[in-house]
C-alpha positions in Angstrom: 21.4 1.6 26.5 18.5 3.7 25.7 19.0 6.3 23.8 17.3 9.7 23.7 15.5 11.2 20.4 13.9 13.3 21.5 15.9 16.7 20.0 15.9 14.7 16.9 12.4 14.4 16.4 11.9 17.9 16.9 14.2 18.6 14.9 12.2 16.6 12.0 8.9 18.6 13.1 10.6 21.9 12.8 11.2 21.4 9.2 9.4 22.9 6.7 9.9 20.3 4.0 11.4 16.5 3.4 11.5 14.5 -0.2 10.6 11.1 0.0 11.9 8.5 -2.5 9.3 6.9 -4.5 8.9 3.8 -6.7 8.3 4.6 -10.3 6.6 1.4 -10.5 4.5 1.1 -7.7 3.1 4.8 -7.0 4.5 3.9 -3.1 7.0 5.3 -1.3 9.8 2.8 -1.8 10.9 0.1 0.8 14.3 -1.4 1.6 14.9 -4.0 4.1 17.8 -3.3 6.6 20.3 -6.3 6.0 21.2 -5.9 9.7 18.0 -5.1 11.3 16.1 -6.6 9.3 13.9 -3.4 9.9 11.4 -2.1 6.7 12.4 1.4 5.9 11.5 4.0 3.7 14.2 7.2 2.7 13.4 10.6 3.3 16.1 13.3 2.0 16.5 17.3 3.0 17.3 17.7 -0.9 17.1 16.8 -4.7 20.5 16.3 -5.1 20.6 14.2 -1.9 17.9 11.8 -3.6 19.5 11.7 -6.5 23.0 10.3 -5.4 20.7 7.6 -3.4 19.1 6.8 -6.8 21.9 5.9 -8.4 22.3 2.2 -7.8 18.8 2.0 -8.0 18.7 3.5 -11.8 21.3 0.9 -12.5 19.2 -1.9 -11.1 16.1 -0.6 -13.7 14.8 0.8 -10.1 12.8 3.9 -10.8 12.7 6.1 -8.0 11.9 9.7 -7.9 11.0 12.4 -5.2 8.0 13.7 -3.8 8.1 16.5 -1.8 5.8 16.8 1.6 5.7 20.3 3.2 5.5 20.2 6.9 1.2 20.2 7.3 1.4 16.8 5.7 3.5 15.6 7.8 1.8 13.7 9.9 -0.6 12.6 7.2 2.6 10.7 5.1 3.5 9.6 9.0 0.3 7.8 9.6 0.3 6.5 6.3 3.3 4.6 6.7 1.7 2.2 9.5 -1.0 1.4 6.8 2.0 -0.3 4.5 3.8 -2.2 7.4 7.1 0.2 7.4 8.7 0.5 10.7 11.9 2.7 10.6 12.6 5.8 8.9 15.7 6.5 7.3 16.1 11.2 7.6 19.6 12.2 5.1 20.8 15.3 5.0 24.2 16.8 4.2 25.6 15.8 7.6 24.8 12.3 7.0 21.9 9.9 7.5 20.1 8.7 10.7 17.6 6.4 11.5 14.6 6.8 13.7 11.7 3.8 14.4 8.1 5.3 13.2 6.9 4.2 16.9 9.3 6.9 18.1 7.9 9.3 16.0 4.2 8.9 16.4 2.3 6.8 18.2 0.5 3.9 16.0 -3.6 4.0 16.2 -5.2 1.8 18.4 -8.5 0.8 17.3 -9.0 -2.6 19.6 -11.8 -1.1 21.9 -14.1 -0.5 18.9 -16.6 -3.3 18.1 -14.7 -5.4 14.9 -17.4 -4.3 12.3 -15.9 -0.8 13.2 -12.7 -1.3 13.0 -11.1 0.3 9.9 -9.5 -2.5 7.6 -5.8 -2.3 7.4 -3.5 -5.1 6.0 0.2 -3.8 6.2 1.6 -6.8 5.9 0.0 -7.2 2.3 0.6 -3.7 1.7 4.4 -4.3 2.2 4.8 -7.7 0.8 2.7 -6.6 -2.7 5.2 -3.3 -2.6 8.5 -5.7 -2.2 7.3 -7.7 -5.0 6.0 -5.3 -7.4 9.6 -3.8 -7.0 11.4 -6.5 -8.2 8.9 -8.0 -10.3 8.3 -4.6 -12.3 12.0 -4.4 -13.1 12.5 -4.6 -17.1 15.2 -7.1 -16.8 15.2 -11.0 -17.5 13.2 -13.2 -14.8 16.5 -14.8 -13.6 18.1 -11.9 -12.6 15.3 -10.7 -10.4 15.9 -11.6 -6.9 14.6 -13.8 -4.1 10.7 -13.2 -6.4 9.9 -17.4 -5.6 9.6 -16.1 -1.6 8.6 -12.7 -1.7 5.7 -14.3 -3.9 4.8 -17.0 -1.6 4.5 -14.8 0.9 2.4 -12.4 -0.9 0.4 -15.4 -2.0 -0.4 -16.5 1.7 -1.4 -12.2 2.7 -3.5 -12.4 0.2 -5.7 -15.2 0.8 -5.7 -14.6 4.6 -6.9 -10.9 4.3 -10.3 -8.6 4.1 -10.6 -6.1 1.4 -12.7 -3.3 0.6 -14.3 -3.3 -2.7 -15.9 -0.3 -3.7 -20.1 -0.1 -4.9 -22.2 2.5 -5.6 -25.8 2.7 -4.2 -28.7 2.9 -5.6 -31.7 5.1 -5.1 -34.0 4.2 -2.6 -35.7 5.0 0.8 -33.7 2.3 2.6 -30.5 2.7 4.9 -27.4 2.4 3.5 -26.7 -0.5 5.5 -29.8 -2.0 4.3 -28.8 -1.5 0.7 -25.2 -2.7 1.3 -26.8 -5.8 3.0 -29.6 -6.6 0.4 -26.9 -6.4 -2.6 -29.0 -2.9 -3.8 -25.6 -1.4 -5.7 -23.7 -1.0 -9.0 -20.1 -2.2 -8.7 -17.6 -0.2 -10.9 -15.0 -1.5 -13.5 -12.2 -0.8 -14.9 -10.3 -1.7 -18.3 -6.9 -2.4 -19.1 -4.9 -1.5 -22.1 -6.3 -5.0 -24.0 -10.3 -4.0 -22.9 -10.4 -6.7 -20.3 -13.2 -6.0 -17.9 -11.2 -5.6 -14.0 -12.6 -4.6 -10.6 -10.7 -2.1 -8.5 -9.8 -4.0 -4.7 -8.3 -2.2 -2.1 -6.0 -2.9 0.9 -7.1 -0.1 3.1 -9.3 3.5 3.0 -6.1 5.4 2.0 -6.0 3.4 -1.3 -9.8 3.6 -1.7 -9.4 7.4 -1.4 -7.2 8.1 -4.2 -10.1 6.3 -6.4 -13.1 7.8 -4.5 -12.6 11.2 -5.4 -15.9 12.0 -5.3 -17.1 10.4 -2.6 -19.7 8.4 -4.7 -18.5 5.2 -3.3 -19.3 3.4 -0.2 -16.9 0.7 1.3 -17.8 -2.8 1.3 -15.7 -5.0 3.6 -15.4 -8.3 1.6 -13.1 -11.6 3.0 -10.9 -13.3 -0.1 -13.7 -16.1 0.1 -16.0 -14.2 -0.9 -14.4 -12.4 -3.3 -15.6 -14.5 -6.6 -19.3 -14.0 -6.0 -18.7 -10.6 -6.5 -17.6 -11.0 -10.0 -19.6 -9.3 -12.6 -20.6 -10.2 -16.2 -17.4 -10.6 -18.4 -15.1 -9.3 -15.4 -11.7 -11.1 -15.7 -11.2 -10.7 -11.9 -9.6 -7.5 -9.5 -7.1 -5.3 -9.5 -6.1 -4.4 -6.1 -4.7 -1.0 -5.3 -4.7 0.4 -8.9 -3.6 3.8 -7.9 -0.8 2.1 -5.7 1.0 -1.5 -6.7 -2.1 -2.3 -8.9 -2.2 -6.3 -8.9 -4.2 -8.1 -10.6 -6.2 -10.8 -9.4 -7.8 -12.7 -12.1 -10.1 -15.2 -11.4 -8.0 -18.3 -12.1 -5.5 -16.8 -9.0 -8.6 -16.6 -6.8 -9.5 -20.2 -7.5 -5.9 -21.2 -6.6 -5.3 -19.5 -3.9 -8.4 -21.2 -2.0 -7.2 -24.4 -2.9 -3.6 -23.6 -1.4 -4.7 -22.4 1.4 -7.7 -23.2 2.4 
């Protein structure tokens, strides 16, 4: 039988505010797998106090989770977002109890397959959720053989990450030509990063939300690169990528690039 959300979700867009639980170690909202449905699920809570008696296991775990607090104008911004990290259910708590709501049923998931593939915008949610399951349990500060089913949920990150397209930022440089001209004759500065130890990295990203949070200024333009490719866009001294580094932030030295292709090419 079918049931009928439809006062709930306008009950969720009357509200003026929701916390969202978020990984400590992955700048993401945090994801849980249903054991029954088998659905991906993020939690969203009416109050602090709320979160915090969720967090509890969690903490005990060495999960770090906190809350981040979305007023109702952003709404549909955090909304859209989760379609870009492959979540599909919602979990709402409040002091009545919890219920659960599928994020089709909420709002509808863009449809981009009319547009031309070159203007598609590049999403990979199931990399997105994958790298977020793994850099859950992999982040926690206990011993490797109490961290749980890692062998799978990195062979399946392994196999996302060779089979998807990324978007690596560059910066142009001056010049009369188009910026598709530029882009396509290699006319650009690619920017670095460095880690803690001074190891040259490259920023990566899974989609234009992560680029965003590293293109404040707009300076960059978005270069739409396969894995294959991915090594001949190493520069001098750069020990390979980091993908998402406002997000999960994995690295991808080159030594993982090279096996990867092997493994699955």
């Amino acid at each position: 039988m079918t049931i009928d959300k439809s006062f709930f979700v306008k009950s969720i867009q009357r509200k003026s505010e929701f916390i969202v639980a978020y990984c400590g170690y992955t700048n993401m909202p945090f994801v849980q797998c249903d054991p029954d449905t088998f659905n991906d699920q993020v939690w969203i809570f009416d109050t602090e106090d709320l979160l915090q008696e969720f967090a509890k296991p969690f903490t005990e775990k060495k999960i770090l989770l906190r809350g981040i607090k979305y007023l109702n104008k952003d709404f549909l911004g955090f909304f859209s977002l989760l379609y870009t990290i492959g979540v599909n259910e919602l979990v709402f708590v409040s002091e009545t109890g919890k219920q659960m709501i599928e994020l089709d049923e909420l709002i509808k998931k863009p449809d981009y397959s009319n547009l031309p593939l070159e203007k598609q915008p590049i999403f990979n949610p199931e990399l997105q959720l994958t790298g977020l399951y793994f850099m859950q349990e992999m982040s926690r500060p206990v011993p490797i053989e109490e961290k749980t089913g890692l062998q799978e949920m990195e062979e399946e990150l392994a196999a996302n990450l060779a089979k998807s397209r990324y978007i690596l930022p560059v910066e142009l440089l001056p010049g009369p030509e188009s910026d598709a001209d530029k882009l396509k004759n290699r006319k650009y500065r690619i920017p670095i990063l460095k880690n803690k130890n001074e190891d040259v990295l490259q920023p990566l990203f899974t989609d234009m939300p992560e680029l965003s949070k590293f293109n404040k200024g707009n300076q960059f333009k978005a270069l739409v690169v396969p894995f294959g490719h991915l090594p001949r866009l190493l520069v001098k001294d750069s020990k390979g990528f980091v993908l998402n580094p406002a997000g999960f932030h994995i690295a991808m030295p080159k030594e993982l690039l090279e096996g990867l292709a092997k493994r699955f090419r």
